[in-house]
N, C-alpha and C positions, 0 to 999 in steps of 0.2 A: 455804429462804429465807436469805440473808444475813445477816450479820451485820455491825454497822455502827460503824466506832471512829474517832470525830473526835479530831483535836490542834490542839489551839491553844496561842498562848504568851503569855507575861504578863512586867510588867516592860519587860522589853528588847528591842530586835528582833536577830536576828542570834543566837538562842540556840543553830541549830540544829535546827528542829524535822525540816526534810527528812531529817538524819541520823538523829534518834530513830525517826521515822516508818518511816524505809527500815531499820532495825535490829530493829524491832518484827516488820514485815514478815516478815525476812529468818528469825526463827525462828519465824514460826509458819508459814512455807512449809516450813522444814527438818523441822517437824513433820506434815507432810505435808497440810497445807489451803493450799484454791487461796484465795491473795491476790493485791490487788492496790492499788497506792498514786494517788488522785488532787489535785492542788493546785486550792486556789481562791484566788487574789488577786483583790487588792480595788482593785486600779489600775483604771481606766476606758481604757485601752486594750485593744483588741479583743484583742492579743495581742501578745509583746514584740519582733515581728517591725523593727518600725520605731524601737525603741530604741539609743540609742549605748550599747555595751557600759559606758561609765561610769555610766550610767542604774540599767542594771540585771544588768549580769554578761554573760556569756555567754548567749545565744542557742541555746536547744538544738531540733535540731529530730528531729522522731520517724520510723518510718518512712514513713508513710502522708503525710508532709510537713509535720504542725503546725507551727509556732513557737511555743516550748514556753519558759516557766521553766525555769533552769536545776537543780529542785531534781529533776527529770526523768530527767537524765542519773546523779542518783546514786539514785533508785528502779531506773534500770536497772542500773546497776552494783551493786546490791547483790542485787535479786532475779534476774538474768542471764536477764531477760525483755521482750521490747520494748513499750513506751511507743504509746500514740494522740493524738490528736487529743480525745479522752474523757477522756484522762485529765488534762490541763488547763482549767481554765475560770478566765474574768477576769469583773470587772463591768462592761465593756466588751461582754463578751457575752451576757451575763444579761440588761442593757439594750436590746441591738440585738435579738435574740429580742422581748423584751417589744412594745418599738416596733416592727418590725417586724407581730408581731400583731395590734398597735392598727387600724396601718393598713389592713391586710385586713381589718376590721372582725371579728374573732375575741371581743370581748369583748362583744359586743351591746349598745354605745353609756353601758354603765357605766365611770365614772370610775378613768383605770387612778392605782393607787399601790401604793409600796411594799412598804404589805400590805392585801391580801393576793395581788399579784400578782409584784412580786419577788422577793416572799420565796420562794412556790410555784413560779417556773421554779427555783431557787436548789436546792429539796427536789426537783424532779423529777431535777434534773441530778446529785443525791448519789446516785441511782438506775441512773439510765441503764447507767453502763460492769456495774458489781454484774449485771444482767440478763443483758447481751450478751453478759459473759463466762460467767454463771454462778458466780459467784464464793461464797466461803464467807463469808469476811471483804474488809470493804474499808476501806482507812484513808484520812480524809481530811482532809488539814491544809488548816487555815484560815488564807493567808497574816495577815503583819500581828502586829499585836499589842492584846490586850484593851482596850480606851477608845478606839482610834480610830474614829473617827465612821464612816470608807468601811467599817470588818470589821460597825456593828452588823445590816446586813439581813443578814448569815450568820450572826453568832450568833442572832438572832432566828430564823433559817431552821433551824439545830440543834436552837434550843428544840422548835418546833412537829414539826422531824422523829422526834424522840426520844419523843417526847407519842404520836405516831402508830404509833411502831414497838413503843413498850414499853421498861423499862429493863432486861429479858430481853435482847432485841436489839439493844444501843445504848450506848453509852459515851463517857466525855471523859476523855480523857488533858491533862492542862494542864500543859505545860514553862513553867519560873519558873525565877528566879535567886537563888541564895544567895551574897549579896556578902560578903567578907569585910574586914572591917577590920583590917588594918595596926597602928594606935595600940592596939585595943581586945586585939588577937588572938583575934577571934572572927568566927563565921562570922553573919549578921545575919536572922532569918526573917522581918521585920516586911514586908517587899517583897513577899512570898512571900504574906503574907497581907491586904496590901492587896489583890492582885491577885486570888486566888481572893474576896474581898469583891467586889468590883468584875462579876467571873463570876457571883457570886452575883445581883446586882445586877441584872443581862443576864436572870435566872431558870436558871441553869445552875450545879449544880452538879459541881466535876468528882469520878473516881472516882476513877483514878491520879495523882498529883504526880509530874513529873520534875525534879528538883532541881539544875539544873545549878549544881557549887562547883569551887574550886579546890583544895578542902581536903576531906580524908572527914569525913562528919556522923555522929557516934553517934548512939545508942539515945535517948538521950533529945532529943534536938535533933528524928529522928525524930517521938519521940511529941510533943512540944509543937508540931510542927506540926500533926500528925494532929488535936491535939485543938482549934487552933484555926483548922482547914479541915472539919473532919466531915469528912477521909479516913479510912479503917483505918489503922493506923501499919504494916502488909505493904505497903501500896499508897501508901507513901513511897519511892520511888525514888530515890538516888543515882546523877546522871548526872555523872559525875568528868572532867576532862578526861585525855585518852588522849592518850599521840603519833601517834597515825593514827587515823583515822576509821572505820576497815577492823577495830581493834579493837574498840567500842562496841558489836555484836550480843553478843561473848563477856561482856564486861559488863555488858547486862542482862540477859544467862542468869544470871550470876553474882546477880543482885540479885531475879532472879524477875519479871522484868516479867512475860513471856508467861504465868508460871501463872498471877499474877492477873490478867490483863488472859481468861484461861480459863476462870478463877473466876468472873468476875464475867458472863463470856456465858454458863456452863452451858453449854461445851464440853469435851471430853473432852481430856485431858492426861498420857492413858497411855504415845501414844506420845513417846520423846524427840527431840529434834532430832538431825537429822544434818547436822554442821557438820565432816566431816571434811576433805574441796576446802578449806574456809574456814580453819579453821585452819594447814593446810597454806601457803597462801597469806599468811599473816600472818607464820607460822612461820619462810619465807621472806626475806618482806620485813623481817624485825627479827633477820635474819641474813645479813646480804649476807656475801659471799666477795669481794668488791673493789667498786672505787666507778669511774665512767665521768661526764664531763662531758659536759653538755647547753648550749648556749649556743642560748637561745629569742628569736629576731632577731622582733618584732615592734612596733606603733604602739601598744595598750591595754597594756602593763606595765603600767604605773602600779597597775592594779588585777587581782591575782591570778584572780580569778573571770571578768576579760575569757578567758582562756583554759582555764577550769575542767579542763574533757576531757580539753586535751592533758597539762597537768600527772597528771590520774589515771590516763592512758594508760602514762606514764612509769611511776607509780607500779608497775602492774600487768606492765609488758615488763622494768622490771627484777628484779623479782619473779622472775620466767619466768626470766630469766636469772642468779639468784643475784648480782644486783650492787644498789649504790646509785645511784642516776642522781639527779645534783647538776645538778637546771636552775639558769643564770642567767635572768634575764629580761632582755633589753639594748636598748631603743628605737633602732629603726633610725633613728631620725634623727642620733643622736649614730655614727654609723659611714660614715665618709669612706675615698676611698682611701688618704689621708696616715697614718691612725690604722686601720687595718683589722686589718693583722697584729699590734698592740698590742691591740686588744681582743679579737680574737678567735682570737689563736696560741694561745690553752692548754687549748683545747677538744677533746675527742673528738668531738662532732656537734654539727653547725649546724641547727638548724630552721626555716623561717622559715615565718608564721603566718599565718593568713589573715588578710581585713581589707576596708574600702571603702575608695574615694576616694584623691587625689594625695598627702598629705598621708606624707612622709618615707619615700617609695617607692625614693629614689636610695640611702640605705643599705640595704634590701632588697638591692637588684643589687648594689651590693660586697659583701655578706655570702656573696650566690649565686657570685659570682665567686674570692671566695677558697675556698668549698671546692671550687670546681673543678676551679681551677691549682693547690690545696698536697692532691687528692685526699682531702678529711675530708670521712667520711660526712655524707650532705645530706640531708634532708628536705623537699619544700615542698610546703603544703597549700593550696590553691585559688588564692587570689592567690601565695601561694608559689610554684606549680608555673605560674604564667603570667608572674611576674617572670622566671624561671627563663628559660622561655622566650627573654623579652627577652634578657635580658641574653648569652644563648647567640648570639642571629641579631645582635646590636652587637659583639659581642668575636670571635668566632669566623667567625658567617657574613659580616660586614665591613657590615650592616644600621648605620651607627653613630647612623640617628634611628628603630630601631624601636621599638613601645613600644604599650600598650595604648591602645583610644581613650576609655576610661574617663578614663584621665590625658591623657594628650594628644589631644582631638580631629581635633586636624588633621595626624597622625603621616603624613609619605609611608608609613611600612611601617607598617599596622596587624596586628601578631601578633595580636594582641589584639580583637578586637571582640565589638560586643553581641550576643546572639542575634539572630536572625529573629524570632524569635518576643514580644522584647520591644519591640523597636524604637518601637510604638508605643503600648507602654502605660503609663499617664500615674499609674493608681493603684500608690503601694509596697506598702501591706500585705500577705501574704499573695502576691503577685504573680511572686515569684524563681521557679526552678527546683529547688523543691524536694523533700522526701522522698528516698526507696531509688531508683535505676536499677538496670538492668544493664547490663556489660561486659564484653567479650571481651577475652581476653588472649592475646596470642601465644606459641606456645610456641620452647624457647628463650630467653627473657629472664627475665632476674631477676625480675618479678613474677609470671610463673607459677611462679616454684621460690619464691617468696615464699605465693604463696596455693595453691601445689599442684592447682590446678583451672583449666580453661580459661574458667570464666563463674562471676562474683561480681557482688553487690547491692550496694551502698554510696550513702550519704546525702550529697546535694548542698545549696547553698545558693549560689545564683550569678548574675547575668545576664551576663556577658562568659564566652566563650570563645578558644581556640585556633580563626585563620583559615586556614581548611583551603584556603586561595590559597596560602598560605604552604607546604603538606604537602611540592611535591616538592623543593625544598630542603629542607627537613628530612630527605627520605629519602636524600640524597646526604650526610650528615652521620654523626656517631658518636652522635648524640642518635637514640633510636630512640621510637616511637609503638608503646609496649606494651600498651597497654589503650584499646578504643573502645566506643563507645557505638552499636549496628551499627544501630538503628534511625533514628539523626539521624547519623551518622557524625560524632559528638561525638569527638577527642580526649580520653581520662581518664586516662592515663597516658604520662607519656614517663618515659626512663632515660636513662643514658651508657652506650655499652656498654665506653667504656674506662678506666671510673671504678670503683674497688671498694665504692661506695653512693652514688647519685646519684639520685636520683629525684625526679617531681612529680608530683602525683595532684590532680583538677581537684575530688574529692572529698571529705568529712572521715570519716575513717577512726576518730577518738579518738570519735567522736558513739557506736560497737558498743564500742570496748571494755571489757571488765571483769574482776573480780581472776578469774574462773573461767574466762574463756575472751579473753584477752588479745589486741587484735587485733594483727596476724602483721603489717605489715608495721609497728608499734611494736617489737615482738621482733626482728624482724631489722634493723630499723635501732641497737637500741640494741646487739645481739652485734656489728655493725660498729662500730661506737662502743668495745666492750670490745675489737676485736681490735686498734684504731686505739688504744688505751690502752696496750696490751702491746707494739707496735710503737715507742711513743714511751718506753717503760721502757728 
């Protein structure tokens, strides 16, 4: 039977918990138990498919095609294992489930509420992935934060889950904040213990405190929490902030979460973690051997997390590559031809990002255009690589109104158009083209000496494609159609072949990568990057 370790967090939102969660995880996989991490938020959408990344981050979607929190993307990057549709759940879905049932007449004409029938899909669904997988442990953070009204059917759903399983089987980890005061210089626990009061409150008490400070907390700071949370002062955890995020498993080996978090299930903690890849890859990354610029041409700057992935992706190819890769983020609206090569001559690679809609699309195609004509490795990722497109058959093929019909509906040349297959469908949710495909890659071109194999998987998220009315001029051109999709004769890849890194991929590549196994055309985009560094030395 499983084993069952809810996180919740208190105080503040934004503490963190997907990190502790996925760090938690990360050594008690290295200690060789099968785990696995699931999110419950507490938003009433069905799922953040149809949110503006300012809403709520990044958009992460899994293989099997969820639309997924982004806290997803960093369970996979830490456990270097892929993510379901199980493993996220909203109260958008917990809801539609319920209703749903009503209406089939499933509840035999008794009054549906909260409890005990929300709460109880809420307790089956902490189950579900635990069975499917077989899992040993499973950790499940409870988005949100403690007192808000939409988290109490989950804590409630905790309580009764934990009553049911035994506190043999079952545990609360509750990450809190230790503020520090400036005027006082001291580090302040009174937050720390409103919050587990509050938990208490709910009927839940927790077992581990994660104490996120900016300052280390002694011994006695320790116990005066302990002793006024009824935690063990062992199962006071200092979560310190770290310069990388990729450091925080090594410290809470250092602080013992996993033994007590071992302790307190009555599982065996003979074996130690093997955390050698991992260290390895930190070790790396906090010893770069030069630095390479990244200039990330996209619409959601504004907010970091709109692009979570690709930033982590960087993280992990420059790793790979013993370098530092210094992204900009540059809002392609503010990039005209007049100001092009002023903002963006001092870069080693250009990225430019996915995205929907019209909205500052025209500096996209200048950003595509300058690393064309000045040869600095490119990148472009879904709308990326159909910008690309454009802007290839208006400058080059002499197309000068072609253009997606996303943006321009009524384009003479549509590069660009909607699938067949959406044309007519009216609902968003859930509706794009997405999850894992496959794709054929030609051999001879840069992305099979990129991926070393002739057929690869890779995660979509998209309704416009490349119009393959458009193909035979493109094949009378230097832009070559290296990767297709042989089942829909989808375009997924084009190249230059007379460019030294030019590429667009119809796909999101940063959605697989992680610090142990880096995706490959992140690394080979960023070593052009480093040889386009040395070239300008």
């Amino acid at each position: 039977m499983a084993k069952y370790i809810f996180v919740t967090g208190g105080v503040t939102s934004s503490l963190g918990k997907g990190i502790f969660a996925a760090s938690l995880a990360k050594l008690l996989q290295a200690r060789g138990f099968k785990v696995s991490i699931q999110k419950f938020d507490p938003y009433i959408n069905v799922d953040p498919g149809t949110l503006n990344p300012y809403e709520h981050g990044e958009c992460f979607v899994t293989e099997d095609g969820a639309e997924t929190d982004l806290d997803l993307g960093h369970y996979e990057r830490f456990l270097n294992t892929p993510t379901s549709k199980l493993n996220n759940v909203t109260t958008g879905k917990i809801y539609l489930t319920v209703i749903e049932k009503e209406r089939k007449g499933d509840f035999l004409g008794k009054t549906v509420q909260v409890i005990p029938h929300i709460t109880d899909e809420i307790q089956r669904r902490f189950d579900v992935l635990a069975k499917k997988e077989n899992l040993d442990l499973i950790i499940t953070e409870i988005g949100g934060t403690v007192g808000d009204i939409e988290s109490l059917p989950y804590i409630e759903a905790v309580r009764q889950f934990i009553w049911k399983k035994g506190k043999e089987n079952a545990l609360i980890c509750h990450l809190t904040l230790l503020p520090y005061l400036s005027a006082a210089k001291e580090l302040k626990t009174k937050p720390t213990q409103h919050s587990v009061k509050l938990l208490l409150e709910n009927g839940l008490q927790p077992d581990v405190l994660i104490c996120r400070t900016e300052h280390q907390i002694n011994k006695t700071i320790k116990e005066k929490i302990a002793q006024f949370t009824n935690v063990s002062p062992n199962a006071v955890i200092q979560g310190i902030d770290m310069k990388s995020i990729y450091e925080v498993p090594m410290e809470m080996y250092k602080e013992k979460l996993d033994e007590v978090v071992l302790d307190k299930l009555n599982l065996s903690k003979e074996t130690k973690p093997n955390m050698t890849s991992w260290k390895k890859f930190v070790h790396k990354l906090n010893n770069p051997k030069g630095e390479v610029r990244i200039a990330l041409v996209g619409k959601y700057v504004e907010l970091q997390d709109a692009y979570k992935s690709i930033y982590e992706s960087f993280i992990h190819s420059g790793a790979f590559n013993e370098v530092k890769v210094q992204v900009t983020s540059i809002h392609s609206n503010e990039i005209e031809a007049g100001n092009v090569q002023e903002i963006l001559g001092g870069y080693h690679g250009i990225l430019v990002a996915p995205g929907f809609g019209d909205r500052a699309i025209e500096g996209k195609i200048e950003a595509i255009k300058f690393a064309r004509e000045r040869d600095i490795p490119f990148l472009g990722i879904c709308l990326g690589m159909q910008m690309m497109m454009v802007e290839y058959f208006r400058h080059v093929l002499g197309l000068a109104q072609a253009h997606s019909t996303e943006i321009h509906p009524d384009t003479p040349y549509p590069i660009i158009d909607i699938m067949i297959n959406q044309k007519n469908q009216t609902q968003k949710g859930g509706t794009m083209r997405l999850g894992a495909y496959e794709c054929a890659l030609q051999p001879n071109t840069l992305a099979y000496k990129i991926y070393g194999t002739s057929q690869i998987r890779e995660r979509h998220r998209h309704r416009y494609e490349f119009n393959n009315d458009f193909r035979k001029q493109l094949e009378m051109s230097d832009l070559v159609v290296s990767g297709v999709n042989l089942k829909n004769n989808l375009v997924e890849i084009v190249e230059h072949k007379s460019h030294p890194f030019f590429i667009g991929v119809q796909f999101h590549p940063e959605l697989k990568s992680t610090p142990e196994n880096p995706h490959p055309l992140f690394v080979h985009f960023v070593a052009a990057a480093k040889e386009d560094a040395k070239s300008k030395l």
